[in-house]
Backbone as ProteinMPNN parsed JSONL, in Angstrom:
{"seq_chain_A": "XXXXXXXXXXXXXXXXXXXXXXXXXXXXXXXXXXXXXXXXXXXXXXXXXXXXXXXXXXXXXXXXXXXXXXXXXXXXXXXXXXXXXXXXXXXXXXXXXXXXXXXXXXXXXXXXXXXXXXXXXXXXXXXXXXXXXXXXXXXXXXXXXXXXXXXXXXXXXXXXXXXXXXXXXXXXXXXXXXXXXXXXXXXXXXXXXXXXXXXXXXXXXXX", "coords_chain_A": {"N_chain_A": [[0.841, -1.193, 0.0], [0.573, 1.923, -0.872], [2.394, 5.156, 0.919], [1.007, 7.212, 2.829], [0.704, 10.201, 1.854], [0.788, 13.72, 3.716], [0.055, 17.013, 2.862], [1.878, 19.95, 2.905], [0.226, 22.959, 4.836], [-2.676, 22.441, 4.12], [-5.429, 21.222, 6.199], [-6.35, 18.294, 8.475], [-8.162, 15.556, 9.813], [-7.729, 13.872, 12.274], [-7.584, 10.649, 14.189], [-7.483, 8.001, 16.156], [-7.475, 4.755, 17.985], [-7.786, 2.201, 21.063], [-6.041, -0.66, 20.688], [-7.953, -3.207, 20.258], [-10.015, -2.051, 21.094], [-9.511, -1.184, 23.61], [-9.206, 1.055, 26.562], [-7.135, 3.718, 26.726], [-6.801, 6.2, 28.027], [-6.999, 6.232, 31.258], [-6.808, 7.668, 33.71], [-6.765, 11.213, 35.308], [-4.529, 11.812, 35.019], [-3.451, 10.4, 32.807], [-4.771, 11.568, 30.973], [-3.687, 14.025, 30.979], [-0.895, 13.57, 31.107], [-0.993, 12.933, 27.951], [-1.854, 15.791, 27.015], [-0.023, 16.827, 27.36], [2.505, 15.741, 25.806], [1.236, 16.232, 23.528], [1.721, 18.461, 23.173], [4.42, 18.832, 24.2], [5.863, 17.621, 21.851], [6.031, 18.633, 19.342], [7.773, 19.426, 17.737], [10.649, 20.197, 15.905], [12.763, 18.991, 17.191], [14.615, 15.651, 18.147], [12.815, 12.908, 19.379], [14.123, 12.343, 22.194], [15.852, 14.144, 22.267], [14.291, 16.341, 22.912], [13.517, 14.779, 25.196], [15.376, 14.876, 27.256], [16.0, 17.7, 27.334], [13.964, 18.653, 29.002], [13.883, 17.757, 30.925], [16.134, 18.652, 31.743], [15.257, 21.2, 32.413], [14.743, 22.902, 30.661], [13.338, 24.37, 27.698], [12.646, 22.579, 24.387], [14.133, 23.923, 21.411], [13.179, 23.644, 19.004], [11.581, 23.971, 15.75], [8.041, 24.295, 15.159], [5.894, 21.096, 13.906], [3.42, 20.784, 13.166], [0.028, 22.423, 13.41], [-2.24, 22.885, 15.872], [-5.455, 22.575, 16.128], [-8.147, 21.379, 17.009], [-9.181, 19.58, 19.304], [-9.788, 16.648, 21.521], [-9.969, 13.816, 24.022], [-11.08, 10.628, 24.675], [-12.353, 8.16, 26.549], [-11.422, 5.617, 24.596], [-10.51, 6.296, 22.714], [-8.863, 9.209, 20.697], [-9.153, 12.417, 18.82], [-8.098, 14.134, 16.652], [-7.365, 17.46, 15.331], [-5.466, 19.484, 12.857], [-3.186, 21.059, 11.128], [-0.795, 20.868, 9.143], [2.549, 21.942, 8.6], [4.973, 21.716, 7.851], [6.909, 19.889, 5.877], [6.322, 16.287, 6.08], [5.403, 16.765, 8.605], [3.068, 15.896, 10.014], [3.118, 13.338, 9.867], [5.641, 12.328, 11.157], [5.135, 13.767, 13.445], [3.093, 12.143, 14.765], [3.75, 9.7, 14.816], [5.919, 10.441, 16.835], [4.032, 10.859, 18.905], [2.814, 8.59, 19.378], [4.687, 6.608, 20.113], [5.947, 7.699, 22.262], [3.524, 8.051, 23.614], [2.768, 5.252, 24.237], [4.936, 4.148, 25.707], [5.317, 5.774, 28.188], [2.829, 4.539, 28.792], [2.816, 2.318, 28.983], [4.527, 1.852, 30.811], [3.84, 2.822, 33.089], [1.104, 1.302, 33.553], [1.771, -1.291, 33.525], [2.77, -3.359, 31.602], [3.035, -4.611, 28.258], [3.255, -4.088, 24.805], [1.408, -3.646, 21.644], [-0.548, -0.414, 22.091], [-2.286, 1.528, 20.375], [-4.826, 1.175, 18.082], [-2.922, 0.46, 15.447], [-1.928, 1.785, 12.921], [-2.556, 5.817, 13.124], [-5.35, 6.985, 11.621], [-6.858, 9.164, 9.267], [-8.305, 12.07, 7.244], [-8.893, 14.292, 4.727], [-9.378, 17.593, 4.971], [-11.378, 19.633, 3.027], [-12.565, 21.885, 2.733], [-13.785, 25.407, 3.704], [-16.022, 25.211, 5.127], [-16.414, 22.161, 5.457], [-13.969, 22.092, 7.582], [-15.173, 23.538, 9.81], [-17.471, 22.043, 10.601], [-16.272, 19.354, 10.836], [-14.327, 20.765, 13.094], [-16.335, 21.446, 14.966], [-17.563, 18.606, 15.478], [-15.12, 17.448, 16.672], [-14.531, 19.081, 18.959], [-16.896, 18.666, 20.052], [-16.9, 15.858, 20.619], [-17.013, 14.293, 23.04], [-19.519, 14.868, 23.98], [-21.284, 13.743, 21.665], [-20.593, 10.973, 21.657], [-21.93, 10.199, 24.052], [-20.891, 10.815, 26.629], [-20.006, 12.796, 28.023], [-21.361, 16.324, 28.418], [-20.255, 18.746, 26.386], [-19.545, 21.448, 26.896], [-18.51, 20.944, 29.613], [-16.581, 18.968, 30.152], [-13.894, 18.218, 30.633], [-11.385, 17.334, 28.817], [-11.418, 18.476, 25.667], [-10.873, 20.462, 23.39], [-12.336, 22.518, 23.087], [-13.054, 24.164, 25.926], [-10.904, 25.948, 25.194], [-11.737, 27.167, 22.898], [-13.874, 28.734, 24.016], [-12.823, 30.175, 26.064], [-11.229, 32.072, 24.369], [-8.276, 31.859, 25.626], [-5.468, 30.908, 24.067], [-3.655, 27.565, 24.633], [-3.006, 25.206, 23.777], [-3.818, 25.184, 21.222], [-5.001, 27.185, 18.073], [-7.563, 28.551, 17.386], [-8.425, 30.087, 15.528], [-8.712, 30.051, 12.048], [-11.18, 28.568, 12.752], [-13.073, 30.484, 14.278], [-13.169, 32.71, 13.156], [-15.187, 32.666, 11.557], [-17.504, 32.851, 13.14], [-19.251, 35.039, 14.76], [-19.251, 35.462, 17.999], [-18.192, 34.038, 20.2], [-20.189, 32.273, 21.657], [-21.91, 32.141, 19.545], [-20.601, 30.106, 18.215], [-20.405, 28.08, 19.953], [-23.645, 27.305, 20.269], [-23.672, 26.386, 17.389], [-21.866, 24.142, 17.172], [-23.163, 22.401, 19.154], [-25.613, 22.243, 18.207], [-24.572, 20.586, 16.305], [-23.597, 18.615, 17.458], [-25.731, 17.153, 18.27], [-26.874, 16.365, 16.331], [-25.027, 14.424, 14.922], [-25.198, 12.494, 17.04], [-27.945, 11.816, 17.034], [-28.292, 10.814, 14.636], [-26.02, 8.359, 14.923], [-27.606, 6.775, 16.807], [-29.425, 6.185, 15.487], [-28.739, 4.889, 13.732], [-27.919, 2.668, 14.704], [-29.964, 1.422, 16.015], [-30.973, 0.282, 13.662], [-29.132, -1.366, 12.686], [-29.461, -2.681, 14.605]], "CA_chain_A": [[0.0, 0.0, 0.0], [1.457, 3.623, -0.762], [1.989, 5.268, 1.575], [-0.218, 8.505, 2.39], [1.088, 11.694, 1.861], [0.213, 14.827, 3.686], [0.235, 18.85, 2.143], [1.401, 21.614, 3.975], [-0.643, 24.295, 4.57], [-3.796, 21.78, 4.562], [-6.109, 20.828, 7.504], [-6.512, 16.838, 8.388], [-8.708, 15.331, 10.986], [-6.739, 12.813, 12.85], [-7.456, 9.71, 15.068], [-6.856, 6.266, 16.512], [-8.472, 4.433, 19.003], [-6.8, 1.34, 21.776], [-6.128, -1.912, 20.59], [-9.192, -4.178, 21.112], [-11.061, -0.984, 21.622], [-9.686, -0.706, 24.77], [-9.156, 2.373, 27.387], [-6.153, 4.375, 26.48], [-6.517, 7.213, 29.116], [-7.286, 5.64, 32.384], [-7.14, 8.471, 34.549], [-6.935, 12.554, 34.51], [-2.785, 12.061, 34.601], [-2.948, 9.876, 31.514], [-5.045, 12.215, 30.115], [-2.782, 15.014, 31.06], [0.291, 13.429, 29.885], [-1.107, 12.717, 26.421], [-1.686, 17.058, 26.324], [1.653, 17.194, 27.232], [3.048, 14.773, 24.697], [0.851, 16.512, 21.996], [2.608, 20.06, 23.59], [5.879, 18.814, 23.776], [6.849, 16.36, 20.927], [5.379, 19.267, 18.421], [9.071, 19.901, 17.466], [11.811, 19.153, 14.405], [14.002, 18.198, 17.736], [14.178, 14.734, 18.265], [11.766, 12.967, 21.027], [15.589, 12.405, 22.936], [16.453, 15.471, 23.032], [13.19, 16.897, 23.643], [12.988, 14.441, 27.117], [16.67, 15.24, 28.143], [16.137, 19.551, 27.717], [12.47, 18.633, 30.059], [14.658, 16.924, 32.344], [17.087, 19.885, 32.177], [14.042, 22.214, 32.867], [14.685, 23.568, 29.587], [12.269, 24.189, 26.712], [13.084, 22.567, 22.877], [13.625, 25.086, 20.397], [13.195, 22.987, 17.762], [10.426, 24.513, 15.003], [6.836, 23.293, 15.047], [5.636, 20.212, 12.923], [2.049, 21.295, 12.747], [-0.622, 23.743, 14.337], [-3.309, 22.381, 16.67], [-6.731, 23.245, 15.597], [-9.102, 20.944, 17.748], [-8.658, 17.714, 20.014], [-11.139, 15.1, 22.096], [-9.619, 12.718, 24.423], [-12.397, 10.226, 25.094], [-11.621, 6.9, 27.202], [-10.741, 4.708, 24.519], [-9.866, 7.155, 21.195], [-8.516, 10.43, 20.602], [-9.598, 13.367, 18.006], [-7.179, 15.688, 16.577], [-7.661, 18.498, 13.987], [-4.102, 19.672, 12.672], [-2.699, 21.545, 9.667], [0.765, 20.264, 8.591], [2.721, 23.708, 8.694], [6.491, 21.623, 7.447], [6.954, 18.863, 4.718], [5.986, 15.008, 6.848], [5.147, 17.197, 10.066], [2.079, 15.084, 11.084], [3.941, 11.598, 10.126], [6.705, 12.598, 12.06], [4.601, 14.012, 14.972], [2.359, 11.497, 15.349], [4.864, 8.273, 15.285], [6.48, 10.48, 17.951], [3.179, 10.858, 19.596], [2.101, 7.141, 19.494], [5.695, 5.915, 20.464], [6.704, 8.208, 23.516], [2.601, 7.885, 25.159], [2.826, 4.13, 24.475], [6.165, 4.093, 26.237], [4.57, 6.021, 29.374], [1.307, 3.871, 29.621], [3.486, 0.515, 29.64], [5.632, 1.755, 32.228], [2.634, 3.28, 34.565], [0.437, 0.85, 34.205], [2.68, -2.654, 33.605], [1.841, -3.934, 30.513], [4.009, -4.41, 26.916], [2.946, -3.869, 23.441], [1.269, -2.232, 21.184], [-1.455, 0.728, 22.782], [-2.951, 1.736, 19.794], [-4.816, -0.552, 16.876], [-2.374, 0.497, 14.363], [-1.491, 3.484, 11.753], [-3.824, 6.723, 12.836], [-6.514, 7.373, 10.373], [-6.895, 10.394, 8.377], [-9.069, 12.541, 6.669], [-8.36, 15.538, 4.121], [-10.222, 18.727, 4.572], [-11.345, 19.928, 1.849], [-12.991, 23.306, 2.723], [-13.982, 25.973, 5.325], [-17.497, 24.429, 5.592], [-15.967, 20.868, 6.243], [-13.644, 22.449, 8.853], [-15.913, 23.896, 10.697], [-18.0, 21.025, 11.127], [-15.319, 18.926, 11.733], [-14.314, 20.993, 14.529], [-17.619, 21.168, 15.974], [-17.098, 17.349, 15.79], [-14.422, 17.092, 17.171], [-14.741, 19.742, 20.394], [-18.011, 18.199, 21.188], [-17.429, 14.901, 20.584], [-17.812, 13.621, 24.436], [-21.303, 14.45, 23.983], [-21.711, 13.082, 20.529], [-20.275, 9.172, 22.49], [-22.389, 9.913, 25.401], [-20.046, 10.496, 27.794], [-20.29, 14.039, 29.349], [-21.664, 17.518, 27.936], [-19.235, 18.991, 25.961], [-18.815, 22.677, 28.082], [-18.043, 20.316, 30.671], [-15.705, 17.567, 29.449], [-12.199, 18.667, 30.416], [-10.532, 16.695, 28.375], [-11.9, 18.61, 24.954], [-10.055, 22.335, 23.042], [-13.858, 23.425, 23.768], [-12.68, 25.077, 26.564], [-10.116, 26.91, 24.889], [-12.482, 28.268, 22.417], [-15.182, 29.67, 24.607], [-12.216, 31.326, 26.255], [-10.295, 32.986, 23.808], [-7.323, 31.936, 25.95], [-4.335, 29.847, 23.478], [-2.992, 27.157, 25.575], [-2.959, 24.551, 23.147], [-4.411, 24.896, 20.02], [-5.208, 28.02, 17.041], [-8.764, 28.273, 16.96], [-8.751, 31.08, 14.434], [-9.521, 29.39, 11.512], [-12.748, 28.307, 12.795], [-13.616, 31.517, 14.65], [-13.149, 34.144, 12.095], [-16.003, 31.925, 10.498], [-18.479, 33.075, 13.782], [-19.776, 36.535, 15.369], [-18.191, 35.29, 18.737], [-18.158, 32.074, 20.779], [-21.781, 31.508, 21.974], [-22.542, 31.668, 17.911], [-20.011, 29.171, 18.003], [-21.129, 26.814, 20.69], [-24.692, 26.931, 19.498], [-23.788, 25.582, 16.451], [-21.362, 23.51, 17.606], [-23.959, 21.828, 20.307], [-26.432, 21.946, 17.408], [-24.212, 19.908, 15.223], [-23.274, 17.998, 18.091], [-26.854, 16.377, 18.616], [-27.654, 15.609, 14.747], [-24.567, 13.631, 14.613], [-25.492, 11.44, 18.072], [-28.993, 11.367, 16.683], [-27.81, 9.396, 13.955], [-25.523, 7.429, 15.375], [-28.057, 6.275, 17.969], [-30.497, 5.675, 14.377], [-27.862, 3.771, 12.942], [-27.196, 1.403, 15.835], [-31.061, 1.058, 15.769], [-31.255, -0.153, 12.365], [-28.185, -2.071, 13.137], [-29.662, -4.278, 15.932]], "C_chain_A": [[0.884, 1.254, 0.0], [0.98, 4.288, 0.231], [1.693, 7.118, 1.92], [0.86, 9.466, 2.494], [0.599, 12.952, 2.464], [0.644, 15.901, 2.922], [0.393, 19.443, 3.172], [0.718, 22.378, 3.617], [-2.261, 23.83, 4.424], [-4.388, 21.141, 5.935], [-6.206, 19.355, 7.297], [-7.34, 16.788, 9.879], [-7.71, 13.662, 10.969], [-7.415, 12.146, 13.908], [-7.177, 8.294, 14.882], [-7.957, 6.089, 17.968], [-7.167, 3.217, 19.59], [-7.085, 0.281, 20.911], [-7.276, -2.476, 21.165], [-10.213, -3.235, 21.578], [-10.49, -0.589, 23.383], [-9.279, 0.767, 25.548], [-7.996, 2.868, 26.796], [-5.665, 6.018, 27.16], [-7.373, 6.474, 30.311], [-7.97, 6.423, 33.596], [-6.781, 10.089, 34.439], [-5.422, 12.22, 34.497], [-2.623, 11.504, 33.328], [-3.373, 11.235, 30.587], [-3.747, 13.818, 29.947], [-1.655, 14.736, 30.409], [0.248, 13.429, 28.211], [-1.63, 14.404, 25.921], [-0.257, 17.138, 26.395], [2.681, 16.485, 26.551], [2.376, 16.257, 23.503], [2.047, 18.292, 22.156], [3.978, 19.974, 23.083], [6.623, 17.928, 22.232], [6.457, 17.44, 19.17], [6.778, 20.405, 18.438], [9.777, 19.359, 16.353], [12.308, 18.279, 15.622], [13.475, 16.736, 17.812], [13.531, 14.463, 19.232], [12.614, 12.575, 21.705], [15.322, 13.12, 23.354], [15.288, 16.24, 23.59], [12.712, 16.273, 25.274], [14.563, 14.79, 27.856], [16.624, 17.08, 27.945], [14.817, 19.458, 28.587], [13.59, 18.206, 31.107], [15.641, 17.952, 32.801], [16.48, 21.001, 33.019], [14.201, 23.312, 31.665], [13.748, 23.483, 28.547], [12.943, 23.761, 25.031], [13.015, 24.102, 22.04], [13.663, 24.997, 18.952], [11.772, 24.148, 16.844], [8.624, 23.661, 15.313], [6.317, 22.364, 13.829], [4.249, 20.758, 11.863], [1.214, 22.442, 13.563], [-1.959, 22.49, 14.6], [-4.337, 22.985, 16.663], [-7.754, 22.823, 16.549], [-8.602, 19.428, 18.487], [-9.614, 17.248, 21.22], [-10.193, 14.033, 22.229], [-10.879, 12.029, 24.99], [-11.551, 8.904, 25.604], [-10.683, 6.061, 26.124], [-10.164, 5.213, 22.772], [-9.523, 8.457, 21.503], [-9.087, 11.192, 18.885], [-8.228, 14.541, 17.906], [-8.111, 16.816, 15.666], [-6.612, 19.603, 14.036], [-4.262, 20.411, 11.467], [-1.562, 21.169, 10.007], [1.462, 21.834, 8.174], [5.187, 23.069, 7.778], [6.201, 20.299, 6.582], [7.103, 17.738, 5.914], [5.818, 15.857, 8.056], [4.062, 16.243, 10.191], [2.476, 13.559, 10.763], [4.622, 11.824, 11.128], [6.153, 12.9, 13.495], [3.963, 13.077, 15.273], [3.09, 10.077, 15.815], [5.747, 9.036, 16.669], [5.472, 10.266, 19.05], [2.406, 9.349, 19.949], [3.151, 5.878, 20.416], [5.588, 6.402, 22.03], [5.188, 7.926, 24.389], [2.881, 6.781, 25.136], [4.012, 3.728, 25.508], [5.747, 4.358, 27.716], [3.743, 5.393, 29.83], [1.588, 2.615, 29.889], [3.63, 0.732, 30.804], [4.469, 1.907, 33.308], [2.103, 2.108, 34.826], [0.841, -1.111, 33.82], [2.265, -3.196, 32.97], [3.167, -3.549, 29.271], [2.859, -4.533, 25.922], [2.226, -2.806, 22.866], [-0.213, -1.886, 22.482], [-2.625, 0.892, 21.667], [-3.521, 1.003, 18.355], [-4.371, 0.412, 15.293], [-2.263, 1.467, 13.875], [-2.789, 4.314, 12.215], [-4.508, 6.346, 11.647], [-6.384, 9.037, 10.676], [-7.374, 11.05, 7.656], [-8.886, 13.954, 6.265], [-9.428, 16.262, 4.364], [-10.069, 20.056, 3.963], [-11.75, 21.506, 1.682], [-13.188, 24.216, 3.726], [-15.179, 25.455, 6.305], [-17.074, 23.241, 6.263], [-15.158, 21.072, 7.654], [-13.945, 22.989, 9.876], [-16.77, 22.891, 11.633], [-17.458, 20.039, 11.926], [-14.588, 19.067, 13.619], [-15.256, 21.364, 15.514], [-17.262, 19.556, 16.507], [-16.404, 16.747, 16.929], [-14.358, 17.519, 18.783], [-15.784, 19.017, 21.237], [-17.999, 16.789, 21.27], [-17.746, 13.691, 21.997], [-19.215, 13.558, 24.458], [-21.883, 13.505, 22.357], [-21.512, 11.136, 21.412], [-21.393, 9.467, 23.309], [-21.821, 10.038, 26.48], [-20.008, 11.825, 28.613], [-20.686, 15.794, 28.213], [-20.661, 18.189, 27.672], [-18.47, 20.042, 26.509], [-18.428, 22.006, 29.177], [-17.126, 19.24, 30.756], [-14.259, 19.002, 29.523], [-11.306, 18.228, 29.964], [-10.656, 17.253, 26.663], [-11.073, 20.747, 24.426], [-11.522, 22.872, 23.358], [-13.743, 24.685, 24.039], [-12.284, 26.62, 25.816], [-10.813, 27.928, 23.907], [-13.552, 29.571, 23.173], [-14.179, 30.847, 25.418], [-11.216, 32.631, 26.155], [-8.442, 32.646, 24.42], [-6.843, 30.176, 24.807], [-3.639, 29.14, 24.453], [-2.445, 25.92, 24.88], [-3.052, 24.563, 21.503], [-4.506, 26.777, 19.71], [-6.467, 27.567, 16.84], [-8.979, 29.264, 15.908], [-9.062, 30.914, 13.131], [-10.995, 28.984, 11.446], [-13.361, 29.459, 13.355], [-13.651, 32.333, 14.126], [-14.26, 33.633, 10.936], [-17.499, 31.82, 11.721], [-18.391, 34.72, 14.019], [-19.251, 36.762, 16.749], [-18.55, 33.384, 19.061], [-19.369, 31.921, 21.161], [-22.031, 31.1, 20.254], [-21.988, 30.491, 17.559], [-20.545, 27.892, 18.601], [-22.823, 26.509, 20.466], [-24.418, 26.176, 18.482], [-22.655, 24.2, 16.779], [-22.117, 22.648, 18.544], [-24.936, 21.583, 19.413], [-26.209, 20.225, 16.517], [-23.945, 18.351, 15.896], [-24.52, 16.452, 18.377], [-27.331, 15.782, 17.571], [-26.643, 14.653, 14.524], [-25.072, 12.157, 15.833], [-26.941, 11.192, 17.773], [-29.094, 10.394, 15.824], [-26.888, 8.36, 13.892], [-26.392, 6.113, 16.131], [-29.144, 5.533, 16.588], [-30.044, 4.364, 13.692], [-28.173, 2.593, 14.058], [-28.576, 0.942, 15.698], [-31.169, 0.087, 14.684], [-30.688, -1.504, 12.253], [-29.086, -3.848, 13.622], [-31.358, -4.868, 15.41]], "O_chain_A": [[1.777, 1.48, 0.817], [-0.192, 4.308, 0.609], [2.172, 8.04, 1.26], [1.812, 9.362, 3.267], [-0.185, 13.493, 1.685], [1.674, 15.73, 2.268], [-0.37, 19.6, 4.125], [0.448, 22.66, 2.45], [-3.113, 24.704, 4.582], [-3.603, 20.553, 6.678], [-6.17, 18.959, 6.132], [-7.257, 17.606, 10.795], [-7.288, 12.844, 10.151], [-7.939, 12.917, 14.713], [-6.801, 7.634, 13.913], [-8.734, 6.798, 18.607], [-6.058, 3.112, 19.067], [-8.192, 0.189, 20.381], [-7.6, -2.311, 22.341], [-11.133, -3.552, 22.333], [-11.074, 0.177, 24.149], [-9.026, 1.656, 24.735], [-7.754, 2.017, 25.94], [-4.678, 6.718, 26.932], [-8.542, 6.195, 30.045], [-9.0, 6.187, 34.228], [-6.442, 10.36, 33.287], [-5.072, 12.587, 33.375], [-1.734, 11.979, 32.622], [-2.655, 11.81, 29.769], [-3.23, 14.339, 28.959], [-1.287, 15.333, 29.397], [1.13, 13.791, 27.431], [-1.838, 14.564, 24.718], [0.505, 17.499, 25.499], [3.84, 16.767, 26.858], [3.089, 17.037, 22.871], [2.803, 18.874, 21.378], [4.565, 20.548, 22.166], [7.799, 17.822, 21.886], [6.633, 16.937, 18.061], [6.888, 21.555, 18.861], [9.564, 18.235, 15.898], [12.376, 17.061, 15.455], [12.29, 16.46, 17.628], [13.393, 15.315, 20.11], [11.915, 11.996, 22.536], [14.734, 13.264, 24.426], [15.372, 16.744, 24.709], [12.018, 16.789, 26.15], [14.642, 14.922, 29.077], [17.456, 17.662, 28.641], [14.572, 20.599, 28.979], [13.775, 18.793, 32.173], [15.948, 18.125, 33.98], [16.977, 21.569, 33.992], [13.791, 24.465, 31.795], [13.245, 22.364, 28.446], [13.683, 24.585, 24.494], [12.188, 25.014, 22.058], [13.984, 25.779, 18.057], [11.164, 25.002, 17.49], [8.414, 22.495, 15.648], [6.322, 22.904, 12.723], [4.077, 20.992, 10.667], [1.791, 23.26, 14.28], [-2.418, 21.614, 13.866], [-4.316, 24.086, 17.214], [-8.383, 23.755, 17.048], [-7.836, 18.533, 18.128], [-10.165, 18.228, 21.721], [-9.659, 13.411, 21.311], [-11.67, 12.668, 25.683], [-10.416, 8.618, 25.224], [-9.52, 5.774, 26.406], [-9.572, 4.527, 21.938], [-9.877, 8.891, 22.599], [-9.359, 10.457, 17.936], [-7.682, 15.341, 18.666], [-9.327, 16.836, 15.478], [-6.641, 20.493, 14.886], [-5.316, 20.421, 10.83], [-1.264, 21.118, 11.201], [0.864, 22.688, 7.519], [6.142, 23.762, 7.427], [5.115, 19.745, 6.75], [7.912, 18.043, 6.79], [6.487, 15.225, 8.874], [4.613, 15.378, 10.873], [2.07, 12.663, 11.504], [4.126, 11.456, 12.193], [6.612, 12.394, 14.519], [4.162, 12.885, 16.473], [2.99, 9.53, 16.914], [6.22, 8.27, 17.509], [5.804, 9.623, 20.047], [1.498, 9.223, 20.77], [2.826, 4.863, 21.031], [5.208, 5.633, 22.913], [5.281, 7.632, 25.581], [3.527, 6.601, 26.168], [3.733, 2.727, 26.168], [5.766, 3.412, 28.504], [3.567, 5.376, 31.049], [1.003, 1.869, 30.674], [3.123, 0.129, 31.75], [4.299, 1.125, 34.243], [2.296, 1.589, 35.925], [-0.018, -1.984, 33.95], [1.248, -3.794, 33.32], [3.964, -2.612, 29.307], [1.746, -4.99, 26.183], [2.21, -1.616, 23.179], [-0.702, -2.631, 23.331], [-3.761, 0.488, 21.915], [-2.761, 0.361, 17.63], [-5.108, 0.856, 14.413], [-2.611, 2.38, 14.624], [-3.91, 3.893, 11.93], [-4.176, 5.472, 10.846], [-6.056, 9.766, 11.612], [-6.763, 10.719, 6.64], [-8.733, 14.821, 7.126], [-10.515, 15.773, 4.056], [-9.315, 21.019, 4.097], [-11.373, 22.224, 0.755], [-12.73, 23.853, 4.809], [-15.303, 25.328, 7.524], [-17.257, 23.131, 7.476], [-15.478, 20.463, 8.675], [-13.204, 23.026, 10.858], [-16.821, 22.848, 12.863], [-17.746, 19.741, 13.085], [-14.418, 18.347, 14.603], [-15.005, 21.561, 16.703], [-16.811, 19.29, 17.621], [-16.774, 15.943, 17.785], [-14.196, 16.709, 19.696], [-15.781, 18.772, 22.443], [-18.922, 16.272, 21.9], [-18.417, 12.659, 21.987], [-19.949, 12.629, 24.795], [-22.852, 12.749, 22.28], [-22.452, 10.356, 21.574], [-22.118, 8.485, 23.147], [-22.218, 9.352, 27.422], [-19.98, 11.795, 29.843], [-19.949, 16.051, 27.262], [-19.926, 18.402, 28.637], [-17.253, 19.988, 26.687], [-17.805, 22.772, 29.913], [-17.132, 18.643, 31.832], [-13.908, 20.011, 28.912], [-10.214, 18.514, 30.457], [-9.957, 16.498, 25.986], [-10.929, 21.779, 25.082], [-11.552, 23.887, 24.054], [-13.957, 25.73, 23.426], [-12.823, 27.727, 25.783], [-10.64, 29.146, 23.948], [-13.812, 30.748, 22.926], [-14.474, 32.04, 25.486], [-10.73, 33.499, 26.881], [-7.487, 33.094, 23.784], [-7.37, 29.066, 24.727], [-2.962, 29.817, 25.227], [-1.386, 25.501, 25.347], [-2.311, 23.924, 20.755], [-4.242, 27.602, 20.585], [-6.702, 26.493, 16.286], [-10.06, 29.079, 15.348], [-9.887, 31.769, 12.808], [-11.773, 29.024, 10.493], [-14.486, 29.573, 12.869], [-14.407, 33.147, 14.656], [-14.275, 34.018, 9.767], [-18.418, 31.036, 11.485], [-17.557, 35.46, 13.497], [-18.812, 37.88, 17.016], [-18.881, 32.313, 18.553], [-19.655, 30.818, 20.696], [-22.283, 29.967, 19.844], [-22.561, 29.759, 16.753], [-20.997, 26.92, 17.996], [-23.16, 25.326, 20.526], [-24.953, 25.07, 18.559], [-23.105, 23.135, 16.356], [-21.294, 21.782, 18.837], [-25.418, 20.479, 19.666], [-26.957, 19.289, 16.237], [-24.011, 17.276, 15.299], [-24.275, 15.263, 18.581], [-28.095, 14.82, 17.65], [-27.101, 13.736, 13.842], [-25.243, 11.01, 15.421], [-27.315, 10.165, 18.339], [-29.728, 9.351, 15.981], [-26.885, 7.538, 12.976], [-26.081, 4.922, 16.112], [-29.585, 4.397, 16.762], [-30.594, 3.335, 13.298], [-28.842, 1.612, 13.733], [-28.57, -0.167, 15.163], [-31.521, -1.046, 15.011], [-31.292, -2.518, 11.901], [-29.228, -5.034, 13.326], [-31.874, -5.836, 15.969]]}, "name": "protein", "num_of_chains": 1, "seq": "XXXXXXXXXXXXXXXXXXXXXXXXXXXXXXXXXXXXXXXXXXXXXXXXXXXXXXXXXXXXXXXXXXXXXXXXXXXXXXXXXXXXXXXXXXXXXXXXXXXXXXXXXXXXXXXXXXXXXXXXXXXXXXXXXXXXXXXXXXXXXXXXXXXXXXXXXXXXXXXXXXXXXXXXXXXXXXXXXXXXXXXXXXXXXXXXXXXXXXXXXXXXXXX"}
């Protein structure tokens, strides 16, 4: 199989889920480490040198791979939404990002192999409309699973939109495409319920 290519300067929605479906954040430290993986390993330097200048108490000053648009940690998958900002930045980041948490969640919680079931998945976006949605998607998607109301899910860039404060992620892209952030979270909470409506239709149909 060839193998995929990203574009700089294009948006991608990004995830993976655990092996066997299973958990892959356990508790709020996993979850925490896996922001601070996506924080720190979002460098040219290598993921070495990037844990021996942490250990120094120093910061990399390597360049950034990509820009962080949206992200959803949910128990047993993750949600990105990236632009590729250097030629292989989200190959490169994410094999760092799949290696160095897997590496952490052995050691914590005593266990070998793989973590995650295999190569992310990937999805090109194609327009401003799709990226918008997308990152509705993606911010709310705790409530889209069922799992907690999306203004309330601390594990979700949500936050970061409703409060203008950058801590993670470049929401500007999607916000220069509202009036402010309630216009945002309305539709975003809108979009949020038509996708879990048909999920819940599907599964119906399903069974």
């Amino acid at each position: 199989m060839k193998k995929k290519e990203f574009i700089s300067g294009e948006y991608y929605h990004i995830y993976n889920r655990g092996i066997e479906k299973r958990d892959i954040f356990m508790d709020e430290y996993d979850h925490g480490r896996f922001l601070e993986t996506l924080k720190d390993f979002n460098s040219t330097d290598p993921a070495w040198k990037i844990e021996w200048l942490k250990q120094k108490g120093e910061i990399p000053k390597g360049e950034s791979l990509v820009e962080i648009v949206a992200y959803c940690l949910n128990p047993n998958h993750y949600h990105l939404l990236i632009k590729q900002i250097r030629d292989k930045g989200i190959s490169i980041y994410l094999r760092k990002i799949g290696i160095g948490y897997t590496m952490y969640f052995n050691k914590k919680h005593e266990r070998s192999g793989f973590l995650f079931q295999g190569t992310f998945k990937s999805s090109h976006i194609n327009s401003d409309d799709h990226l918008k949605y997308l990152s509705a998607y993606v911010n709310c998607n705790s409530e889209v699973h069922g799992i907690c109301e999306a203004e309330k899910y601390r594990w979700s860039s949500l936050r970061e939109y409703m409060s203008g404060e950058k801590a993670l992620c470049n929401p500007e892209a999607i916000m220069k495409q509202f009036q402010n952030c309630k216009e945002y979270l309305d539709f975003a909470k809108l979009n949020a319920k038509r996708v879990a409506e048909e999920r819940k239709l599907e599964k119906q149909i399903l069974e």
